[in-house]
N, C-alpha and C positions, 0 to 999 in steps of 0.2 A: 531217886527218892528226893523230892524235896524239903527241903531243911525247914521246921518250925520261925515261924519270925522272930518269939519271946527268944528260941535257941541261936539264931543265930544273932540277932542283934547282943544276947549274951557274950558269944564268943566274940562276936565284932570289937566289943568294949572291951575285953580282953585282949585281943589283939592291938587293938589302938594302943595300948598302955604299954607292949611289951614291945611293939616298932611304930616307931612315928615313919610315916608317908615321906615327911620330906622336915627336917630341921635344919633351921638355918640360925648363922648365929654373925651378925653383923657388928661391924666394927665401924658406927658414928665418926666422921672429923672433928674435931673439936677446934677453935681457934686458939692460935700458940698466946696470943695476946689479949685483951680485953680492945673493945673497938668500941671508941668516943661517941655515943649512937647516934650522935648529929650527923656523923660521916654517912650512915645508912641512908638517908633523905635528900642527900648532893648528888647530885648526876656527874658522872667524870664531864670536864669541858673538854670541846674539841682537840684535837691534834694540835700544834703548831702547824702554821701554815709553812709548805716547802715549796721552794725553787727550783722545781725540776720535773721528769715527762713521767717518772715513776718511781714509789719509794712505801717503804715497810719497816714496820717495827713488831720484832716476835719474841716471846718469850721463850728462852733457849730451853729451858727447861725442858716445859709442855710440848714446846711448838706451839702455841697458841697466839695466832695474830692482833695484836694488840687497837693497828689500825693502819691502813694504807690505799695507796690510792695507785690506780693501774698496774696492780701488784704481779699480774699474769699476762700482760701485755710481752710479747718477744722482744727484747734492744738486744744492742750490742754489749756486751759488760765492758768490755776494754780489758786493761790491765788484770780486773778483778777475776778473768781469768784464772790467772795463776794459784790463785785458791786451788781452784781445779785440778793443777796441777798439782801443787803440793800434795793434796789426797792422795792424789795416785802414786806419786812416789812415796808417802808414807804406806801404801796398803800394799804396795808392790815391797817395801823393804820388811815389812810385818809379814808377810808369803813367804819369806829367805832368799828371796827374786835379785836383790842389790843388797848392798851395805854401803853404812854413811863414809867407811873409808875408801869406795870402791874411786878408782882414779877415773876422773871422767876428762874426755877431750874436749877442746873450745876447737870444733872442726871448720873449717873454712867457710860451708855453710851458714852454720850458727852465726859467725860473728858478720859476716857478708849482710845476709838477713837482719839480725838484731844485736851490729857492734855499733862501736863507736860512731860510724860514718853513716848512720840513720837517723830517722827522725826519731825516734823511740828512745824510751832510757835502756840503758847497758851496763852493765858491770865491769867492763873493764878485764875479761881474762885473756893473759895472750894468747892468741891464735895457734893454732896446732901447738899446744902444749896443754896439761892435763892438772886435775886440780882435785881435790878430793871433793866427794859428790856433796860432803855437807857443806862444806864453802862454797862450793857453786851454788846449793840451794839456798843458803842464807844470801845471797847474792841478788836471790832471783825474788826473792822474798821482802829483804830491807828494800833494796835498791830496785826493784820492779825491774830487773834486766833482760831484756829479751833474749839476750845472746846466752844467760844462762839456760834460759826456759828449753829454747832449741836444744842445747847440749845436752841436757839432763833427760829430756824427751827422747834422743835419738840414742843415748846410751838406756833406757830405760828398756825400748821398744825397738830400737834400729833405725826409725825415721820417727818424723813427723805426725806421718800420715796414720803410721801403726800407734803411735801413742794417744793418738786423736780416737782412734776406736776405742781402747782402755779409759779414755776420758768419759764418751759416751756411756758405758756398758757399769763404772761406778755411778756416773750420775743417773742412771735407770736404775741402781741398787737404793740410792741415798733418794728415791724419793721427785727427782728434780725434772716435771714432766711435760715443761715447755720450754726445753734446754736443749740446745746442740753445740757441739764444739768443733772445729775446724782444725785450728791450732791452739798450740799449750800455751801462746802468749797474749791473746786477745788483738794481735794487731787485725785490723778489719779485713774482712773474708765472707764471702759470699755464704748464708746460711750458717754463720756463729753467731747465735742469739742466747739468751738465756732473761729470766726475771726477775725481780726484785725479792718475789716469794722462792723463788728455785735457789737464789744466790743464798739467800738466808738463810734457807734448808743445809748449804753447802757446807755453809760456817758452823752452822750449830752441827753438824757431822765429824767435822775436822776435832771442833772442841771434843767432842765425847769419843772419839773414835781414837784421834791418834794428839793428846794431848801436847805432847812432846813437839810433833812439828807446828801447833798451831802456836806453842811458847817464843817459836822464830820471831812472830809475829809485832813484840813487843820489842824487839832491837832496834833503838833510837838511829842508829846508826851503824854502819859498815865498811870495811877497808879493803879495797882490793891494789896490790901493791901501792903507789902511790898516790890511789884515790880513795876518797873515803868521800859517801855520801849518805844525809838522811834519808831515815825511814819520810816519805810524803804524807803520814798522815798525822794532821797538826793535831787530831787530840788526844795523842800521846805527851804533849809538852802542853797541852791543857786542861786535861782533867786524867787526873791520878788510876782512876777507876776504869778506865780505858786501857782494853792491851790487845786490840790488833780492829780490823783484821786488813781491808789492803783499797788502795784506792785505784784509779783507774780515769784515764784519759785518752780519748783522740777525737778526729774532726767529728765521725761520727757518730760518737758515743755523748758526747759533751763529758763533764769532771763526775766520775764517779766514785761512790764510800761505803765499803759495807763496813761499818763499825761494830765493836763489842764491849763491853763494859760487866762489869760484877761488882756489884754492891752487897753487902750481905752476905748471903745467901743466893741474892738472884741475881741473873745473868740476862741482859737484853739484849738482843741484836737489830740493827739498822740497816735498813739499803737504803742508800740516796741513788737514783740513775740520771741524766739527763740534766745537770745540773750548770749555772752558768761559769762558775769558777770553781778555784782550789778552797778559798775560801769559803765560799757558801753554801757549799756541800760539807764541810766542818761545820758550822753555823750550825744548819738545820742540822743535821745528824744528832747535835752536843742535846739541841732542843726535844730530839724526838725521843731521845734516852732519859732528858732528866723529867722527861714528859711521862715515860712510863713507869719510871722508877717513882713517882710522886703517887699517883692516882690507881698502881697494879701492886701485885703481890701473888707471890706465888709457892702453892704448899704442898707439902707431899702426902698424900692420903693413905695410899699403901705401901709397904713394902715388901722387895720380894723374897719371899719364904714364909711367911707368917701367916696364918690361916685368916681369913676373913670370914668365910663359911663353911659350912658343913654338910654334905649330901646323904641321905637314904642309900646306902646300895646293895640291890638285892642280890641273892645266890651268891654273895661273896664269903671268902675265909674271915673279911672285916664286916662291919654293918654300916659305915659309915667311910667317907674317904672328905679328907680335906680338901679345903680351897683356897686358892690366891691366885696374886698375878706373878707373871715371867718376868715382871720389869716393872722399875717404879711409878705408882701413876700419881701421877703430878694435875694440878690444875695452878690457871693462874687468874684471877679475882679482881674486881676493883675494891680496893681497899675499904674494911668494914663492912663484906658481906658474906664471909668467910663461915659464919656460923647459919647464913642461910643457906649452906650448901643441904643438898638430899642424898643419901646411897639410895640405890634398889640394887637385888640379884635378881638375875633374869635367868635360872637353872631350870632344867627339865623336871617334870614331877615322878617322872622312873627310871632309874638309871641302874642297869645291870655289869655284874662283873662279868670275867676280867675290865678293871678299868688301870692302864698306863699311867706311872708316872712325866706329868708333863702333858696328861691330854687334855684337851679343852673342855669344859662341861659346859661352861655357860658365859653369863656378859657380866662384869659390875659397870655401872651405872652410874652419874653425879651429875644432878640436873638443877640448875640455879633459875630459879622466875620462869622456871617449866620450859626451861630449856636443857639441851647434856650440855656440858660443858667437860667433858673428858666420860671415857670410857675403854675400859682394857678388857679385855679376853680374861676369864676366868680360869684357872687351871688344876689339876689337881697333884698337890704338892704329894702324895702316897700312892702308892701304888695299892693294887686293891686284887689278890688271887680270885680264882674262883675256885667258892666252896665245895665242901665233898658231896657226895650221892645225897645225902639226906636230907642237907642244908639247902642243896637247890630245890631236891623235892618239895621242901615243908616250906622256901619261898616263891615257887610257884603255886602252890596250895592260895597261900595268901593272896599272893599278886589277883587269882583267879577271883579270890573270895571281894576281895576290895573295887577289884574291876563291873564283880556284875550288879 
């Protein structure tokens, strides 16, 4: 029998008022600061100009690439390796894989390869004799030592070669997708490449990931028995705000820097590659930091646990299940356009129970001058049963009556 129109548009309006379709309830960025509104009308100026074949600047935050030039081009990293490395002995020692007091050997290889009697820097451990893994690594760290890197690789993995795989198989984790690694030391070798944007990516993982060994980073300097040598990168003893991360040099790599700094709040990262000396890969780095730090800014929009919206859900024991993200989402801005930022949610318009805590429903969105400029996975922070016989019944009724 078909339903009267005056009746059902009756019951319709009935309906509307006792479930809404879909409510959403968004949560605006607001700027932390008032912004000088002449800034609004200045176009950020270019980059500093750099001296080298390839080089980036990212907001560690976001990851949002600030500005760079042959950022995905494959080079050599050189030394800046060892980053690499470090990771993986932090994610292998965070597994219960090693430990910092685990005694490691300076094996004949190791130091053969990357002692003393090479071209490369070294640390200094004596040969066939053992050292605990965190002195080696602070070693291989301060002092760019190759002969650490071998030892701590082969005690990590057994060889070289097997730690070279673990190297690859995190940086497929972290992101890093025009990167290959050979060896844990960056000395040159056929197909160890990696970029400006993948090294970056490295840094900003090390930081977030295993805090503690990226803290290595910042030790001016190092003693192994009766040598002691500085850390190489000069803008630890030039700017304050600087604390790691590692430089890098050979014939075919020219002087390499992937810097990092924290001012504030905010954290930038730098890769210089290709560059003609020690110096001037310091230089620009210093420049391309106080370059972003002047003209960016960067804020946190959501956080995670806190609802941002709110979904319809039908045949559930709830009516409705929260929303957020699984991780903070950050954006980073040119300074003074913070308030022109947008949200949108991008959620389905019917969404039935059971819905999981942790499932994805939809996208949030943050679009600056009608572009995104950040966007996270939408999640639902409640879990959400499915209702009993009557409740599905009498929300399928609806769903039918709303559909035709």
């Amino acid at each position: 029998m078909k339903v009267p129109a005056l009746a059902r548009a009756a019951v319709l309006a009935a309906a509307t008022t006792l479930v809404a379709g879909l409510a959403i309830a968004q949560t605006t960025p607001q700027p932390r600061t008032a912004q000088p509104p002449a800034s609004d009308s200045l176009p950020v100026p270019p980059p500093p100009k750099v001296t080298g074949t390839a080089w980036v600047v990212m907001d560690a935050a976001s990851g949002n690439i600030l500005a760079g030039e042959n950022y995905d081009q494959p080079m050599e990293p050189a030394s800046i390796t060892k980053v690499m490395t470090s990771y993986v002995i932090a994610a292998e020692m965070a597994a219960g894989k090693i430990k910092p007091d685990d005694q490691v050997m300076m094996t004949e290889n190791a130091w053969r390869v990357g002692g003393a009697g090479t071209d490369g820097s070294y640390s200094g451990f004596e040969v066939n004799k053992t050292a605990p893994l965190l002195e080696m690594e602070k070693g291989m760290v301060v002092q760019s030592g190759n002969d650490a890197a071998i030892a701590l690789a082969e005690h990590v993995a057994g060889s070289t070669d097997a730690f070279a795989s673990l190297m690859n198989q995190y940086a497929a984790r972290i992101g890093m997708k025009n990167s290959h690694f050979v060896n844990p030391t960056g000395l040159s070798a056929e197909g160890h490449v990696s970029t400006a944007r993948d090294l970056a990516l490295l840094g900003r993982a090390l930081i977030h990931d295993y805090p503690v060994a990226y803290s290595y980073n910042k030790i001016k300097e190092f003693t192994v028995g009766p040598i002691t040598q500085p850390n190489r990168n000069l803008l630890l003893w030039r700017d304050p705000s600087v604390d790691g991360i590692k430089t890098g040099h050979h014939s075919g790599a020219g002087y390499c820097l992937m810097a990092s700094a924290k001012r504030g709040d905010q954290r930038l990262i730098s890769v210089v590659m290709g560059s003609t000396s020690e110096n001037q890969r310091a230089v620009d780095s210093q420049a391309l930091l106080n370059w972003g730090f002047r003209f960016f800014e960067t804020h946190k929009l959501y956080d995670v646990g806190k609802a941002i919206a709110r979904q319809k859900v039908w045949k559930g024991a709830a009516d409705e299940v929260q929303l957020g993200v699984a991780e903070p989402m950050l954006v980073t801005v040119q300074r003074g356009k913070y308030d022109q930022l947008k949200p949108m949610m991008d959620v389905p318009k019917t969404l039935v129970a059971p819905i999981a805590k942790g499932q994805k429903i939809g996208t949030v969105k943050v679009t600056l001058d009608g572009k995104v400029v950040a966007q996270r996975p939408l999640v639902a922070l409640n879990a959400v049963e499915q209702g009993g016989f009557f409740k599905r019944l009498w929300d399928e009724f609806w769903m039918w009556w709303e559909s035709d």
